[in-house]
Backbone atoms as SQL, in Angstrom:
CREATE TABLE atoms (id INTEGER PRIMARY KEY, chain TEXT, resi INTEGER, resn TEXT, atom TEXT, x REAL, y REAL, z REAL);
INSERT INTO atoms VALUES
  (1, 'A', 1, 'UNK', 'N', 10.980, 12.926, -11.525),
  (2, 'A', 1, 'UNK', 'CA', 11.604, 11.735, -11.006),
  (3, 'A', 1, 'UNK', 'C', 10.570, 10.620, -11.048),
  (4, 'A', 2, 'UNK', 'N', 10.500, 9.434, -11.590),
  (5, 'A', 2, 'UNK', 'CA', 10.061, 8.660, -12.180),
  (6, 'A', 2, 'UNK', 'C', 9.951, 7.510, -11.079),
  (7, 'A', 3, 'UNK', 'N', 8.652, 6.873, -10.505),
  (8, 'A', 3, 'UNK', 'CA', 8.907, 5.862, -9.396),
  (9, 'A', 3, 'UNK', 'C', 8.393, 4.744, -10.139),
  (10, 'A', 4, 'UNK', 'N', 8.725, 3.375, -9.225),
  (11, 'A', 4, 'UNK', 'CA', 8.086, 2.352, -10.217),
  (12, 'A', 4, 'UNK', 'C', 7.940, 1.308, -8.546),
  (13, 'A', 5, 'UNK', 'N', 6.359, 0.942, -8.721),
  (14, 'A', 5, 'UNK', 'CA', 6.026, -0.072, -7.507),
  (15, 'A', 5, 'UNK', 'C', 6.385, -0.968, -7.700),
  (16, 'A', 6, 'UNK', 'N', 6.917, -1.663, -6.757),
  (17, 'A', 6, 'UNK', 'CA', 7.351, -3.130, -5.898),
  (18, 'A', 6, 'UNK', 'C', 6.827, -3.903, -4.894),
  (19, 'A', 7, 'UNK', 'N', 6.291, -5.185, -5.004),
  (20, 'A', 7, 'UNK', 'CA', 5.627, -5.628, -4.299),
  (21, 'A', 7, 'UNK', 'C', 6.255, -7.054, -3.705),
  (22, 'A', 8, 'UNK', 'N', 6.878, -7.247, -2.605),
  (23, 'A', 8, 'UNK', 'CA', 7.549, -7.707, -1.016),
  (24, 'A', 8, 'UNK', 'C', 6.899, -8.217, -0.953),
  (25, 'A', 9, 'UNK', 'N', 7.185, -10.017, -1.916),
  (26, 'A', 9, 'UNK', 'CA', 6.014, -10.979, -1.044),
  (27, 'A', 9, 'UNK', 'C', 6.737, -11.913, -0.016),
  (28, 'A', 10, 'UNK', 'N', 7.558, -11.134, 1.014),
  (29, 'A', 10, 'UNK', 'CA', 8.070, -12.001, 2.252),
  (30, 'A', 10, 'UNK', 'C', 8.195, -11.243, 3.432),
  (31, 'A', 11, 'UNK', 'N', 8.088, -11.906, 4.504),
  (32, 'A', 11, 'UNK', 'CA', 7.549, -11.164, 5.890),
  (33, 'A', 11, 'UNK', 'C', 8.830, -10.521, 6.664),
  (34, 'A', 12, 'UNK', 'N', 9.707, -10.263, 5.391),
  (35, 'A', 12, 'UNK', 'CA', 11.416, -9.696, 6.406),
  (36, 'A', 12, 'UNK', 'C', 11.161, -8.493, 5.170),
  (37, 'A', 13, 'UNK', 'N', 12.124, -7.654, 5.532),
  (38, 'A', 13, 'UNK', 'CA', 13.104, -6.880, 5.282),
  (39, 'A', 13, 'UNK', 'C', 13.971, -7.394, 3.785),
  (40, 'A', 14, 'UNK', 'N', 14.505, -6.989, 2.894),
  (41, 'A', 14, 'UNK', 'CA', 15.287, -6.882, 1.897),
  (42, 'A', 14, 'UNK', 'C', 15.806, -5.722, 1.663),
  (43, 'A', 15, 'UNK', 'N', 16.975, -5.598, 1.174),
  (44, 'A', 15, 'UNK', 'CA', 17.999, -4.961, 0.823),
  (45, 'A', 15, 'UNK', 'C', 19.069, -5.034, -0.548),
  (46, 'A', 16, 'UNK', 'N', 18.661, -4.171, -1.127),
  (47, 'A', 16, 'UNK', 'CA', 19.706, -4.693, -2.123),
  (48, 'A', 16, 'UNK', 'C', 20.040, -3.348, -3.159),
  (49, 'A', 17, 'UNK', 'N', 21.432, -3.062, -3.717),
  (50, 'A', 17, 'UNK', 'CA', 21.835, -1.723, -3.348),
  (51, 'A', 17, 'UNK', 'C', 21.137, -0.603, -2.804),
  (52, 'A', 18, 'UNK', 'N', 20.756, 0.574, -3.675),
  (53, 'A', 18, 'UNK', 'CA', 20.157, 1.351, -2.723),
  (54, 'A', 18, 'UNK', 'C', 18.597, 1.087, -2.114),
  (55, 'A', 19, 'UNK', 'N', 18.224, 0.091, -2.613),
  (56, 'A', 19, 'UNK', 'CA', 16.836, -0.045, -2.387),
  (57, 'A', 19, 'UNK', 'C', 16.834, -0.909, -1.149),
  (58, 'A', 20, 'UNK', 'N', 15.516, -0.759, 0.024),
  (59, 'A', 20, 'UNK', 'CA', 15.034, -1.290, 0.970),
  (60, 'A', 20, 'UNK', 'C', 13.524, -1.736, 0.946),
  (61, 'A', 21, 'UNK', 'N', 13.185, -2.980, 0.973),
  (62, 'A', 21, 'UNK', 'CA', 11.657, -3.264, 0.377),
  (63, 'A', 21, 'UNK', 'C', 11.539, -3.844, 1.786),
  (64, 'A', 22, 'UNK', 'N', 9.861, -3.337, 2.731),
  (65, 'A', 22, 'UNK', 'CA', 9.626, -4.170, 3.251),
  (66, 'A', 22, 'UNK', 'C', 8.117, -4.620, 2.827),
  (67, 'A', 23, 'UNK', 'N', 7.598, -5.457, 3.594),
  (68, 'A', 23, 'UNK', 'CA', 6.594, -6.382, 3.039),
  (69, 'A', 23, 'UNK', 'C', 5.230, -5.505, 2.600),
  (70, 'A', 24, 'UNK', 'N', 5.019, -6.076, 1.280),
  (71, 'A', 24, 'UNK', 'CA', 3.900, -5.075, 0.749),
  (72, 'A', 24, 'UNK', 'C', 4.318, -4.511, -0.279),
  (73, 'A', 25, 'UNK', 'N', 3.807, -3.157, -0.836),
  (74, 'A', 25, 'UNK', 'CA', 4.115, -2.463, -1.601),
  (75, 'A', 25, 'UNK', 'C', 4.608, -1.345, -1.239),
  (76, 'A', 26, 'UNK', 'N', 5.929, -1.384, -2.513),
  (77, 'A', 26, 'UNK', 'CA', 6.923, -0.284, -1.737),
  (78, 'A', 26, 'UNK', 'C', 7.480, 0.420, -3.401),
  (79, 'A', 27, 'UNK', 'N', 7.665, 1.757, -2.936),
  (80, 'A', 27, 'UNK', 'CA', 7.638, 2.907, -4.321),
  (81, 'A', 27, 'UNK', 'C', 9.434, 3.104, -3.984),
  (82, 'A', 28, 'UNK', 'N', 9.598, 2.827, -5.345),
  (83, 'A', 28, 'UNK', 'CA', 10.990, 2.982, -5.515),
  (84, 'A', 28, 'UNK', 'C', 11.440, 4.084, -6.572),
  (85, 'A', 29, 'UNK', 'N', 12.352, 4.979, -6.545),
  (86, 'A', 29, 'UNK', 'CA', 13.070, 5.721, -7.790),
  (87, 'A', 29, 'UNK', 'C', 13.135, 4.843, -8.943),
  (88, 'A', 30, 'UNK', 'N', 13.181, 4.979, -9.936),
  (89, 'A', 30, 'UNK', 'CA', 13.355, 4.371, -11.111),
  (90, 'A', 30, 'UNK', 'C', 14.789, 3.960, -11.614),
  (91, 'A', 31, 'UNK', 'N', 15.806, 4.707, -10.994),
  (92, 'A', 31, 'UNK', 'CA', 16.993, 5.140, -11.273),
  (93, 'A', 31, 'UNK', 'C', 17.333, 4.163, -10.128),
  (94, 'A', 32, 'UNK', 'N', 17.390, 3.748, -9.067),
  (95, 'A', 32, 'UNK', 'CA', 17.568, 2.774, -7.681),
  (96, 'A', 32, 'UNK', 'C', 16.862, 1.903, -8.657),
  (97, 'A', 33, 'UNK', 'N', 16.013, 1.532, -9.259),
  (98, 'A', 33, 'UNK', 'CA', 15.194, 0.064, -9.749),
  (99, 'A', 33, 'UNK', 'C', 16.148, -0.509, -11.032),
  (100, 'A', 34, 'UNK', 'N', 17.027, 0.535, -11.717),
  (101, 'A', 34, 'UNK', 'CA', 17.210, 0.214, -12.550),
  (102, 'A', 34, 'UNK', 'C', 18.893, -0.337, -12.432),
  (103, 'A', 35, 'UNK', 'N', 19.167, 0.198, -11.272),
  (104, 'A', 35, 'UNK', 'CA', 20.794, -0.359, -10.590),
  (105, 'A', 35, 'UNK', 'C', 20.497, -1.358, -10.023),
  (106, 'A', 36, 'UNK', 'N', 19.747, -2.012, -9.372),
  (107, 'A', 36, 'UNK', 'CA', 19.203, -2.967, -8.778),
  (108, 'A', 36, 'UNK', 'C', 18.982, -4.065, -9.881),
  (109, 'A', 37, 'UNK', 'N', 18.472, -3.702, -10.898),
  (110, 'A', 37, 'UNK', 'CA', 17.925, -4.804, -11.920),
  (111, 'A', 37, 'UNK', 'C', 19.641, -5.827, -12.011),
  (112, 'A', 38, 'UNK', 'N', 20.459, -5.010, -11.773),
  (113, 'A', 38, 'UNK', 'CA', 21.805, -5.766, -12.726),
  (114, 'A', 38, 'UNK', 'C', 22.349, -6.597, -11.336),
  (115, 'A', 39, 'UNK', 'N', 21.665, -6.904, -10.269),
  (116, 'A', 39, 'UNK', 'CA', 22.032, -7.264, -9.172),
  (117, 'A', 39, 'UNK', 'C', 21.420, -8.948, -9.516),
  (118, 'A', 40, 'UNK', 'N', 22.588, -9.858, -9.765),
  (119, 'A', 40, 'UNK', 'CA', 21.848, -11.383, -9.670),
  (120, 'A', 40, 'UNK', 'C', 20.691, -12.352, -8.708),
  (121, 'A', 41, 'UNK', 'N', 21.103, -11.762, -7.542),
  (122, 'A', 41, 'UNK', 'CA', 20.088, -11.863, -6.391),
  (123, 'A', 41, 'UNK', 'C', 18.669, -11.444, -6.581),
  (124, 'A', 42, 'UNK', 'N', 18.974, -9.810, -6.979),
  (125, 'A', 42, 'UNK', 'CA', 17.567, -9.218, -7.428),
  (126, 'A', 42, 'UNK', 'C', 17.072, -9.899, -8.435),
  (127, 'A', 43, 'UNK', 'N', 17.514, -10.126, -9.648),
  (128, 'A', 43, 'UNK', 'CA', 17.132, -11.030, -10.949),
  (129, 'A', 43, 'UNK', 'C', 15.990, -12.309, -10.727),
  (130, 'A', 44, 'UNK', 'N', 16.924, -13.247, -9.843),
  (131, 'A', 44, 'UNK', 'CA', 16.232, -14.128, -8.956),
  (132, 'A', 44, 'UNK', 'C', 15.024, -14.060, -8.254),
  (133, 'A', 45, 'UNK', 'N', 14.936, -13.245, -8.069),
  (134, 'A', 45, 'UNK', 'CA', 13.826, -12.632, -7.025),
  (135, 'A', 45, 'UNK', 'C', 12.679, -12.319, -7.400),
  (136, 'A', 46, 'UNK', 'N', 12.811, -11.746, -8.318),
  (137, 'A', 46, 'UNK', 'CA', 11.983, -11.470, -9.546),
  (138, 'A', 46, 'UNK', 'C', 11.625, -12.372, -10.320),
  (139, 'A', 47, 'UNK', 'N', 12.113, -13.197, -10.898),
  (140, 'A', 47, 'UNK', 'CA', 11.475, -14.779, -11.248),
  (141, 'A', 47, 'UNK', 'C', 11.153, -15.241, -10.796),
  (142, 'A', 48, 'UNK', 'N', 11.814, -15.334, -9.570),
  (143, 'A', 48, 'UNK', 'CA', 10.701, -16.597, -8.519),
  (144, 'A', 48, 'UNK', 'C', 9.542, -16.181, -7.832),
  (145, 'A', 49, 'UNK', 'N', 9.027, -14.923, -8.415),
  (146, 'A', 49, 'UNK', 'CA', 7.689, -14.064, -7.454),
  (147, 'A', 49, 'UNK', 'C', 7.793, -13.281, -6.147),
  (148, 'A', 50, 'UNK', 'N', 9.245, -13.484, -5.897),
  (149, 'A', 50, 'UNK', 'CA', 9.636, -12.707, -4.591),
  (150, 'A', 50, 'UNK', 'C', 9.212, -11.363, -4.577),
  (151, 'A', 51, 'UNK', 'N', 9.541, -10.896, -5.621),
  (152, 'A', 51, 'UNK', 'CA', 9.354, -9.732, -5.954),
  (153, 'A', 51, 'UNK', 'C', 8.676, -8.851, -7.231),
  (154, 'A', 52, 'UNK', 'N', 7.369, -8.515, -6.906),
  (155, 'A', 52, 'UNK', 'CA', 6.690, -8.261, -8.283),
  (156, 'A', 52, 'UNK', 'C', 7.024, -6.654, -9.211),
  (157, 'A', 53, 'UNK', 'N', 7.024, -6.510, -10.132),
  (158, 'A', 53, 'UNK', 'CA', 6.907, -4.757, -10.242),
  (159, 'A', 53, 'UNK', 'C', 5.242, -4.543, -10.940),
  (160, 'A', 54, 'UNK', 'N', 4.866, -3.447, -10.112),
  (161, 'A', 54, 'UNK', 'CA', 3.288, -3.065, -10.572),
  (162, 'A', 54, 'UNK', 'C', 3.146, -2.299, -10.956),
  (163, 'A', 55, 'UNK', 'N', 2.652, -1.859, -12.071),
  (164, 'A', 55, 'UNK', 'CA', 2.424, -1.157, -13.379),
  (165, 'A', 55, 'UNK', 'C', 1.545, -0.413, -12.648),
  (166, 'A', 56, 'UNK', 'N', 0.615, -0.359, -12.220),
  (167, 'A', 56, 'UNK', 'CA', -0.063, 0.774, -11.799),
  (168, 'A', 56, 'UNK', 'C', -0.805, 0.491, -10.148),
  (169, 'A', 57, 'UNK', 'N', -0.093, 1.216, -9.261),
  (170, 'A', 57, 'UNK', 'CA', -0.852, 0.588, -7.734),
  (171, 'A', 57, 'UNK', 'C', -1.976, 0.991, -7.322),
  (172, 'A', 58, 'UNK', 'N', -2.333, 2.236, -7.831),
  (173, 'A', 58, 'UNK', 'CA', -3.724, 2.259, -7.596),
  (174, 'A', 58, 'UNK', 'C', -5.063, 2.026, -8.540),
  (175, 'A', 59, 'UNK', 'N', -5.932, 0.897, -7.889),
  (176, 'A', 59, 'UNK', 'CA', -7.331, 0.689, -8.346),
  (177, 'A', 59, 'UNK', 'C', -7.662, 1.390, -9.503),
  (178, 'A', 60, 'UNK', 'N', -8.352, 1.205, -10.551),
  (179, 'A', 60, 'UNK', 'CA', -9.335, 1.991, -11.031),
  (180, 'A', 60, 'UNK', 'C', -9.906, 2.374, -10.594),
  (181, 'A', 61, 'UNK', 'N', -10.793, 3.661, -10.898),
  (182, 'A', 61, 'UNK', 'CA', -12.218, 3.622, -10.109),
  (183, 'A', 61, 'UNK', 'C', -13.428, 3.339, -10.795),
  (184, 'A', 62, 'UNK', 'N', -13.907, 1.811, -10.075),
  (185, 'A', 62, 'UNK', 'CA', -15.279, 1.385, -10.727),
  (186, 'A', 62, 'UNK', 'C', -15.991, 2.469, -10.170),
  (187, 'A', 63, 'UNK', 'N', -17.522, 1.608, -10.562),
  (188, 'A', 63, 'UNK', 'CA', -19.046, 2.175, -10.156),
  (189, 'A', 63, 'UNK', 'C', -19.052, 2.242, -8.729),
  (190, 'A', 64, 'UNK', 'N', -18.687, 0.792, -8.094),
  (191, 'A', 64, 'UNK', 'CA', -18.805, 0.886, -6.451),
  (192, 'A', 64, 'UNK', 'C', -17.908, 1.752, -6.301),
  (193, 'A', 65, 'UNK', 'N', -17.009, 1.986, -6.418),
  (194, 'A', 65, 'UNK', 'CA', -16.166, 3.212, -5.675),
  (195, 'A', 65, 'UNK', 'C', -16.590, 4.340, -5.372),
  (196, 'A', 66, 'UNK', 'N', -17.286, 4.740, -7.018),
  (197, 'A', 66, 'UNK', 'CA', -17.973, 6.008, -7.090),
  (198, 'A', 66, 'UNK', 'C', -19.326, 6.092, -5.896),
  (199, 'A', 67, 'UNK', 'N', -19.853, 5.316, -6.219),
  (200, 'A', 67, 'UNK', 'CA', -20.988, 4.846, -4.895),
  (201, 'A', 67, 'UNK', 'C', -20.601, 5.235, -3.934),
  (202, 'A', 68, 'UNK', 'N', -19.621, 4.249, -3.628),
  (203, 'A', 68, 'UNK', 'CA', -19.152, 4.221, -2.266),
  (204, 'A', 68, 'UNK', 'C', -18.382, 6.001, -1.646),
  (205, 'A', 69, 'UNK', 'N', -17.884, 6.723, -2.685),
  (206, 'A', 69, 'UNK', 'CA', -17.495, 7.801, -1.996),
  (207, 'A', 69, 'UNK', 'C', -18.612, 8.711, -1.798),
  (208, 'A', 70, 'UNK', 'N', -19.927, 8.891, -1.952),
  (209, 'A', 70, 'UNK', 'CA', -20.798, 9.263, -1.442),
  (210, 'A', 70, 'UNK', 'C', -21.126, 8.959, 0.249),
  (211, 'A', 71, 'UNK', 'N', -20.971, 7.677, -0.105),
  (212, 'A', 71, 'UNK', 'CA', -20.822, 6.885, 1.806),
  (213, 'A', 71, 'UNK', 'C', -19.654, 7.174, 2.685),
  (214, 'A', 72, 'UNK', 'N', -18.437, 7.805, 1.832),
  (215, 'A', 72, 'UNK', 'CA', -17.248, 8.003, 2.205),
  (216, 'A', 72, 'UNK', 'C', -17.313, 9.308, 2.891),
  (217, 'A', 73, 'UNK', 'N', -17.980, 10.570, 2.076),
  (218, 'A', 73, 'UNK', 'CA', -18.253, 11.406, 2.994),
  (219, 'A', 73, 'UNK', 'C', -18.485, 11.659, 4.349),
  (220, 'A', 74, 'UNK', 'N', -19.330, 10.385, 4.682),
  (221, 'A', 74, 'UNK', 'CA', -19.983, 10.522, 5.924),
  (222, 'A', 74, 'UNK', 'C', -18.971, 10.319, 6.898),
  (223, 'A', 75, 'UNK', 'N', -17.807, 9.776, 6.260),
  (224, 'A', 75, 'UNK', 'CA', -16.921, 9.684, 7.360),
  (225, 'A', 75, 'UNK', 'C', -15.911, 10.428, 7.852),
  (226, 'A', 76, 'UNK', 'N', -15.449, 10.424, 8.988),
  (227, 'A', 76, 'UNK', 'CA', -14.572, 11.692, 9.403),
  (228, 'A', 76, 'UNK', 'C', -13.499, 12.280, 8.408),
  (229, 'A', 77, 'UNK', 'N', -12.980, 12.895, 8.636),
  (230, 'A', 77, 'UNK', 'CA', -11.354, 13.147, 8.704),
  (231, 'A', 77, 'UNK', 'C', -10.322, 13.024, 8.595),
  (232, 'A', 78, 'UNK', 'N', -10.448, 12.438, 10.278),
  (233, 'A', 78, 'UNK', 'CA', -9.365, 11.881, 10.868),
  (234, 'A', 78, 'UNK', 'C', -9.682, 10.706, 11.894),
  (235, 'A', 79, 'UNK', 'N', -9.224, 10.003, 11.775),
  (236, 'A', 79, 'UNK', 'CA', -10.032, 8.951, 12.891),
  (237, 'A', 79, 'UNK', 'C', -9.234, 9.014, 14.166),
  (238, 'A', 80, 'UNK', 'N', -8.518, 10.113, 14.873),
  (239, 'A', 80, 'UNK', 'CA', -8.367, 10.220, 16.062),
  (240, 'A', 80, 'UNK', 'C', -9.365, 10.692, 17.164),
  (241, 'A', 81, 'UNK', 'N', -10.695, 11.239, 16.240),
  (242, 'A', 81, 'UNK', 'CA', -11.859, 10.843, 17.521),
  (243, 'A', 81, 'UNK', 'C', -12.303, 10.404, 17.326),
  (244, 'A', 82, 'UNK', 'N', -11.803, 8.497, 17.214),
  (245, 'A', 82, 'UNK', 'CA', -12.291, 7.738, 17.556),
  (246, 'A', 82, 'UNK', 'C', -11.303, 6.533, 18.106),
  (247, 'A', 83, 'UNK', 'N', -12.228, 5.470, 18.905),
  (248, 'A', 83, 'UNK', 'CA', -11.392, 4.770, 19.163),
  (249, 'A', 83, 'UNK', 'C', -10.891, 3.594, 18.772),
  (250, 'A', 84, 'UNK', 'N', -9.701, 2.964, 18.851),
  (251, 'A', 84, 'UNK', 'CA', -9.415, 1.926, 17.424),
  (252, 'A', 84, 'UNK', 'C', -10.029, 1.116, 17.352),
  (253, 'A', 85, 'UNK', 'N', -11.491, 0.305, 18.100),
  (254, 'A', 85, 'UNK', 'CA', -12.329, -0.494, 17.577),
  (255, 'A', 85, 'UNK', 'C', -13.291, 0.514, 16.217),
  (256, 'A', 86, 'UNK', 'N', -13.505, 1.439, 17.024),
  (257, 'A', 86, 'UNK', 'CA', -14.390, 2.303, 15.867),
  (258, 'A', 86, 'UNK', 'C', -14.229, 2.850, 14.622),
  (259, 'A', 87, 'UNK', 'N', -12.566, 3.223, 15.097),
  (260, 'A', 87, 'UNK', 'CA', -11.927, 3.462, 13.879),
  (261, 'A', 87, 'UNK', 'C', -11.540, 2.542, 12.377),
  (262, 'A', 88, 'UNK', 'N', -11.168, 1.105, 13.255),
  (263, 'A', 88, 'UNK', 'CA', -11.253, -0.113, 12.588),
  (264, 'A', 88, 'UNK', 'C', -12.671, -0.375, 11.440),
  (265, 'A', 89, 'UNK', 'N', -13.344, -0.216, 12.042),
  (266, 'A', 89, 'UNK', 'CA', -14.539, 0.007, 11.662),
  (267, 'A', 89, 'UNK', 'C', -14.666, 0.830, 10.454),
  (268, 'A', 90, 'UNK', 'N', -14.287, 1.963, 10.730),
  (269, 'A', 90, 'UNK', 'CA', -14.244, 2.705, 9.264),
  (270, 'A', 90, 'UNK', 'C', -13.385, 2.182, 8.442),
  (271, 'A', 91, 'UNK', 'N', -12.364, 1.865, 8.864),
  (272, 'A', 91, 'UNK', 'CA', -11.417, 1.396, 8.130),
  (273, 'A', 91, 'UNK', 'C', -11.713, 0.473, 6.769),
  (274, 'A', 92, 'UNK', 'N', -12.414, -0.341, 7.710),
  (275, 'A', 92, 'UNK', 'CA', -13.327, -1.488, 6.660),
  (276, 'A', 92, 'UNK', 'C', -14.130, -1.440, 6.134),
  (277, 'A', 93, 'UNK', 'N', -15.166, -0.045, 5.720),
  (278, 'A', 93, 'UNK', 'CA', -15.937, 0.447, 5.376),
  (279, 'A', 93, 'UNK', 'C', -15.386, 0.918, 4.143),
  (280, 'A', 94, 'UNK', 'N', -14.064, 1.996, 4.144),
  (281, 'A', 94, 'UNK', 'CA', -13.669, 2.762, 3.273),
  (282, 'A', 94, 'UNK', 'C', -12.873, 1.954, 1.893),
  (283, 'A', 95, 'UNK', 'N', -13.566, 2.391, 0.541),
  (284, 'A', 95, 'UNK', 'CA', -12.568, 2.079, -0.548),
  (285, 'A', 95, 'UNK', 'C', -12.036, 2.942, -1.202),
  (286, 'A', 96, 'UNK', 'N', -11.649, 3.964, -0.895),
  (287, 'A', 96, 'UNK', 'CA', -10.470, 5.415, -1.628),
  (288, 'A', 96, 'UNK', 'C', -9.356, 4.789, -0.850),
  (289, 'A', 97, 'UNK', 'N', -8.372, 4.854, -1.485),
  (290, 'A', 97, 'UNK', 'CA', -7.075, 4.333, -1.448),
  (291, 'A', 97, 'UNK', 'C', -6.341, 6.023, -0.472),
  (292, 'A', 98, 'UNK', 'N', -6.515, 6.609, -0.975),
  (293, 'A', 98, 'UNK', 'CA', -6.121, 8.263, -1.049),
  (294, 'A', 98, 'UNK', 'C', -6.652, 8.221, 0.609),
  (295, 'A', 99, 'UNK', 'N', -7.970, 8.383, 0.966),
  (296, 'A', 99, 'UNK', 'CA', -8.286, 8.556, 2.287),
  (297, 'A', 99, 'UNK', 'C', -7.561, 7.673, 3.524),
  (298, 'A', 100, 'UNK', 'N', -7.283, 6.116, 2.922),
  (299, 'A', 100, 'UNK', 'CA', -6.741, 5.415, 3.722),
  (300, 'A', 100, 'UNK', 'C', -5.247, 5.906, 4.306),
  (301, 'A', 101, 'UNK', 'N', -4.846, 6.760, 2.932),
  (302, 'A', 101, 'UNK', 'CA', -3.310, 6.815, 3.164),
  (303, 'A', 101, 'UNK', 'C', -3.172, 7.815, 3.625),
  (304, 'A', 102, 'UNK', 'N', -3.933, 9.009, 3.599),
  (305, 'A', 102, 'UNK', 'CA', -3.933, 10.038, 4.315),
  (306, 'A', 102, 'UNK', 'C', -4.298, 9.547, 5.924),
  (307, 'A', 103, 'UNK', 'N', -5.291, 8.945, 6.506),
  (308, 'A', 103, 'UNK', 'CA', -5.741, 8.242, 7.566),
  (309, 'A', 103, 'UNK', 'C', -4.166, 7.593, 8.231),
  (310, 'A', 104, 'UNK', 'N', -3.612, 6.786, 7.367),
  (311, 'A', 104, 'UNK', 'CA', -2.756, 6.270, 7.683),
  (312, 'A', 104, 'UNK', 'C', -0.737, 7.129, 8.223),
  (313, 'A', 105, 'UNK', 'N', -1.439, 8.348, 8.003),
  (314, 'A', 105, 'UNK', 'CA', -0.180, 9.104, 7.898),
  (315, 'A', 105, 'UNK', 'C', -0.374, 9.962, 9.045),
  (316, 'A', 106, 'UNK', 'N', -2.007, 10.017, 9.475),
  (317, 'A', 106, 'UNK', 'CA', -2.059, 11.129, 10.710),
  (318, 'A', 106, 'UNK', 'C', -2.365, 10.049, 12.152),
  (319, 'A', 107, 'UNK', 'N', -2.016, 8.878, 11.922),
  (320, 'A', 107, 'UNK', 'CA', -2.301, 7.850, 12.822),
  (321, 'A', 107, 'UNK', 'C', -1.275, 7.375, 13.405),
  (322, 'A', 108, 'UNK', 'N', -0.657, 6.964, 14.823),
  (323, 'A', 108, 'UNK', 'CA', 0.118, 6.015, 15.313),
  (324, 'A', 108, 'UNK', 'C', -0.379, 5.356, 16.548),
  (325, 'A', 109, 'UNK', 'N', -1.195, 4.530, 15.867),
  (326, 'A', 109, 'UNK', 'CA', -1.880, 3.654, 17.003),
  (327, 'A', 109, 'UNK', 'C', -1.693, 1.964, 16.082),
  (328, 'A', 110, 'UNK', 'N', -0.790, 1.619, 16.288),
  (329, 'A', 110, 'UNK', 'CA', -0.135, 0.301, 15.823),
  (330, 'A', 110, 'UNK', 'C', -1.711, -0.723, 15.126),
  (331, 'A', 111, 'UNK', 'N', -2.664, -0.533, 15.997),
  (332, 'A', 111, 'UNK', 'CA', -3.678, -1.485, 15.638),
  (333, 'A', 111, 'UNK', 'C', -4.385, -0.690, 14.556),
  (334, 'A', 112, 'UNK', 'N', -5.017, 0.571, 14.658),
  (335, 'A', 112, 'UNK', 'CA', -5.333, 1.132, 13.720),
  (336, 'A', 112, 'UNK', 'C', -4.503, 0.958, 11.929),
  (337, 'A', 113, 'UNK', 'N', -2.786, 1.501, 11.967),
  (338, 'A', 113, 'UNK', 'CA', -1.920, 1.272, 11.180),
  (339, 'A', 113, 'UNK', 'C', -2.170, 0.070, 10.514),
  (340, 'A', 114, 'UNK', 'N', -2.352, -1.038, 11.332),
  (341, 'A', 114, 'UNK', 'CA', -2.358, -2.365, 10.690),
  (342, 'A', 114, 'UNK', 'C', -3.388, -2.589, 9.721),
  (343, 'A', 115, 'UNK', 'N', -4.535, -2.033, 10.465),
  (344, 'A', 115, 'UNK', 'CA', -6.001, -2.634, 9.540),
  (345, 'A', 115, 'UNK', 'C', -6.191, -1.720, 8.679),
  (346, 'A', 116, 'UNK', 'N', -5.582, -0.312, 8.404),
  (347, 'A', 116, 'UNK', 'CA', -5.167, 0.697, 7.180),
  (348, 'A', 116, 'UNK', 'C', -4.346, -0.374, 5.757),
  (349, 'A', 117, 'UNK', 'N', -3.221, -1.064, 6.622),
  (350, 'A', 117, 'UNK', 'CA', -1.983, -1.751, 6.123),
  (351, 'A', 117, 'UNK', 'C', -3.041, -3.058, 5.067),
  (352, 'A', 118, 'UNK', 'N', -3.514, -3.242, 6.241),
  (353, 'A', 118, 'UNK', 'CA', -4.637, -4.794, 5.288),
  (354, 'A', 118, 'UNK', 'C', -5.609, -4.132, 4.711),
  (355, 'A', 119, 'UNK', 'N', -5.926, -3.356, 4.485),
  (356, 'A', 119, 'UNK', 'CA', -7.407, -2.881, 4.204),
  (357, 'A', 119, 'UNK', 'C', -6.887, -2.364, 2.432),
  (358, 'A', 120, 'UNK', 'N', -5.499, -1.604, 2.572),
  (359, 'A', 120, 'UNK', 'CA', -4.739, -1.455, 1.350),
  (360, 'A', 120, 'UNK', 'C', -4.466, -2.303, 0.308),
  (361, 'A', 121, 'UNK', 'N', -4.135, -3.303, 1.042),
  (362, 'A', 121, 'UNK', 'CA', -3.734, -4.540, 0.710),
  (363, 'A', 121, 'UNK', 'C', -4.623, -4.892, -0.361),
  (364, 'A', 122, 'UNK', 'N', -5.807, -5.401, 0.523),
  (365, 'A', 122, 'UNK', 'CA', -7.045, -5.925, -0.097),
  (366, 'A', 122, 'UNK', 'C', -7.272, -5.070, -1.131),
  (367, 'A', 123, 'UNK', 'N', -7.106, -3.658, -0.726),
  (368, 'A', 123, 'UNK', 'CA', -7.591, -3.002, -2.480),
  (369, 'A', 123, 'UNK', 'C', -6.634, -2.843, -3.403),
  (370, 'A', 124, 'UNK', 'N', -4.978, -2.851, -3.381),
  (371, 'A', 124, 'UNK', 'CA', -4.650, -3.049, -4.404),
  (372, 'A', 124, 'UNK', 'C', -4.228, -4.580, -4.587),
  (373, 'A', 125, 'UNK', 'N', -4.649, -5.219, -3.638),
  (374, 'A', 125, 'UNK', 'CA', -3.818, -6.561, -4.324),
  (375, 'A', 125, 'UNK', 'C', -5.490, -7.006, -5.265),
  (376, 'A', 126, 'UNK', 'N', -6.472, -6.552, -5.531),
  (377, 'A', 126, 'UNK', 'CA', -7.648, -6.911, -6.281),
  (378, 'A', 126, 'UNK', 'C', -7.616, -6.595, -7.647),
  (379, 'A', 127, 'UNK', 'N', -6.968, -5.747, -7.876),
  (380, 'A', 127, 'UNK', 'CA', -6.375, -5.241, -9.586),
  (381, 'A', 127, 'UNK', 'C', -5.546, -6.211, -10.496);
């Protein structure tokens, strides 16, 4: 099953047949992207930058990356022992996309979530 990224450059909610995009990047079926395409609204949306499709969402991996996951080691886990200033902290430290999202999946501490949410951001919106 074949996904294709979408990138929600508005601070609501969209809808449009089976697909639901909220802000950011959002992984859609290919088969939902491609019923959607014939939607005039969607069409629109897509021209005017509302809505991007991204060929590939995750980073390459440069040299710093590679670097940097040496430094990545040092860091936990899981950042539930720690607390969300500290955790934040790592947050902004880390460039593996993979660790963030794993981080981000064993977490529900709204402030933590967020600076996972921006920290993503920043690394794929740099490609």
């Amino acid at each position: 099953m074949k996904k294709v990224y979408l990138r929600w450059n508005r601070p609501c909610v969209y809808i449009c047949q089976d697909i639901r995009l909220v802000p950011g990047i959002n992984e859609v079926r290919e088969v939902f992207f491609e019923k959607a395409k014939s939607n005039n609204g969607f069409q629109t949306r897509i021209k005017r930058g509302l809505i991007e499709v991204i060929e590939n969402p995750l980073p390459k991996q440069r040299k710093q990356d590679v670097d940097a996951e040496e430094s990545t080691e040092e860091l936990t886990e899981s950042l539930a022992d720690h607390n969300a200033k500290k955790a934040i902290e790592e947050i902004k430290k880390c460039v593996i996309t993979e660790k963030l999202i794993a981080w981000r999946a064993n977490d529900d501490r709204k402030t933590v979530i967020d600076a996972i949410d921006e920290r993503l951001e920043k690394l794929l919106g740099s490609e």
